[in-house]
Steps between C-alpha positions, in 0.01 A plus 500: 500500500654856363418839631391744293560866575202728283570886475160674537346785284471759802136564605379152255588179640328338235805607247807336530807661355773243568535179640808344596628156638659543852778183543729691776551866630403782274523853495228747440535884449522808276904413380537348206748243650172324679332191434201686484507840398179725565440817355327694852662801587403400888719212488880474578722422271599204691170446693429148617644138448257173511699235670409111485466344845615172648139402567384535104365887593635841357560839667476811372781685680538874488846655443444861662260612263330867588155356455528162601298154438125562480313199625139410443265711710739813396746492806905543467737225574844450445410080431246356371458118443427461181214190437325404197274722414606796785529863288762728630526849365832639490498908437168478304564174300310179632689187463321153528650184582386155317549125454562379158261163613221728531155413367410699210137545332467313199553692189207700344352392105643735269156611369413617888833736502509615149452819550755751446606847569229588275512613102824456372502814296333711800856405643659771309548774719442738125199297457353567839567865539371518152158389601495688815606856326242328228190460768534933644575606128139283352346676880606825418416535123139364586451723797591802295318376198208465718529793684247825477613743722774755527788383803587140281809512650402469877308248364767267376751536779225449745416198259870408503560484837214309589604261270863472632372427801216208439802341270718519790217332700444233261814400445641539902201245539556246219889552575439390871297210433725357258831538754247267731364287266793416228830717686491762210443866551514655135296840557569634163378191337229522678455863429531467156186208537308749655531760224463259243160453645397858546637516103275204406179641686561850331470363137241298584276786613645684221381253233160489670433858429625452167257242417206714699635754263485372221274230479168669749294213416711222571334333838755282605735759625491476884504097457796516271653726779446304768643180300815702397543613899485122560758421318712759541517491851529093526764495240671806733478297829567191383870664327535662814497169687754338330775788654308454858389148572598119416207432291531347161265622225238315583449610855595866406227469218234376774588828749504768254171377412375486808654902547298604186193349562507676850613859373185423224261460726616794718465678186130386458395598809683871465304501186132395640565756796604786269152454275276490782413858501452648869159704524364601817101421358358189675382259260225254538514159243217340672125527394227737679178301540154696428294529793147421522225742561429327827840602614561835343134621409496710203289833461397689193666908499092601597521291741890573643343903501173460697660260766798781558262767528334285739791454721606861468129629675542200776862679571367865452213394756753357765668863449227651569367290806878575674504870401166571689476586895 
């Protein structure tokens, strides 16, 4: 049984950026002449040295260092026992001790792990700040093509920074999911996916008014719409998942249909809400019944006149009878 000494990334255990067999003492520090050189300007250049005991254990010994041995639970030492699976953080590097006869998880199908850092040509850093200059160029021209007041200016750096900053949004969340979920950050990538989209959804609404424009009687228009937003934004999620998850194309397929179908129907009900016209008049969809003389007797205008007259001398004759001593 070997030990295997893993360099950390610092603040991501998960990423491991060098392992190396440990058969007798070994150096580690900032000097070049080390077994194990690492590049933290809180560590010494001759830091600590790992040193094989009699009983089959190791011990991380400290040579003077200014900072130390950080064990787990974040307190200084100046040695640490170093056992299979321990992590000790020297300056701000984490270091992990293994076994080489350590049980491993068997090995994922290709098809489930497929994925890759997205698009190669969205790879290009040209391509991607291309698409992203691309997206606030197609924003700006619209919004000024659009526009009908004096003050367009105002308008488009208002409109400019606002979309900086839901961009920024997007991509800090797809960015963080993928460093969880497949150990890759890539926030321009995922930048330039996110004005891709906003480039896609422009055009589309574009080539709606277009066809509204020019064909009036064409009926199929807000169908045809919602069909192309379907596919747009599938085709955009499911891309999008192939530079953030482990899905093969099947699975990333399944989501982004899933995504659109949601995002459709939100759309739906947006739409119902916004053509149900508020009014502040009750209205009444059920059906008065007639009423039957019995209940509501009915009188002819003669009739109406001589039985108010009536009623007016009974009242003028109770007057009278209260006004007199």
């Amino acid at each position: 049984m070997a030990l295997i000494l893993e360099v950390l990334a610092q603040g991501r255990h998960a990423e491991v950026r060098e392992r190396r067999a440990v058969g007798g003492a070994i150096t580690i520090g900032r000097a070049l002449d080390n077994d194990v050189v690492l590049d933290d300007p809180h560590v010494d250049a001759h830091h600590a040295r790992l040193e094989p005991q009699a009983d089959g254990s190791h011990v991380l010994v400290d040579l003077g260092s200014v900072n130390g041995l950080g064990a787990i639970g974040g307190a200084r030492s100046d040695r640490v026992v170093f056992a299979p699976g321990a992590v000790v953080t020297i300056g701000r590097t984490p270091l992990r001790v293994r076994t080489s006869d350590e049980q491993l998880p068997p090995a994922l199908p290709l098809r489930a792990t497929s994925a890759g850092p997205g698009p190669t040509w969205l790879l290009r850093t040209r391509v991607r700040i291309g698409i992203i200059a691309g997206c606030f160029a197609l924003n700006g021209f619209d919004t000024w093509l659009h526009a009908t007041q004096h003050g367009v200016a105002s308008q488009l750096f208002s409109e400019a920074l606002f979309g900086v900053v839901m961009l920024a949004i997007w991509a800090g969340v797809w960015s963080v999911a993928a460093r969880v979920v497949v150990g890759r950050f890539h926030f321009p990538l995922h930048a330039a996916f996110g004005a891709l989209g906003v480039i896609a959804f422009v055009l589309r609404q574009r080539l709606l008014d277009f066809i509204a424009f020019t064909i009036p009687s064409f009926g199929g228009g807000v169908l045809a719409g919602d069909l192309l937003l379907f596919v747009l934004l599938g085709a955009l999620v499911a891309a999008h998942l192939s530079a953030a998850s482990h899905l093969g194309m099947p699975g990333r397929r399944a989501v982004g249909a899933i995504a659109a179908s949601v995002v459709l129907m939100l759309f739906w009900v947006g739409r119902a809400v916004a053509d149900d016209d508020f009014t502040t008049e009750a209205t009444f969809n059920g059906t008065i019944l007639t009423l039957t003389p019995a209940v509501l007797p009915k009188e002819s205008p003669e009739e109406f006149a001589k039985s108010r007259a009536r009623l007016r001398a009974q009242v003028d004759a109770l007057l009278e009878d209260e006004g007199s001593p």
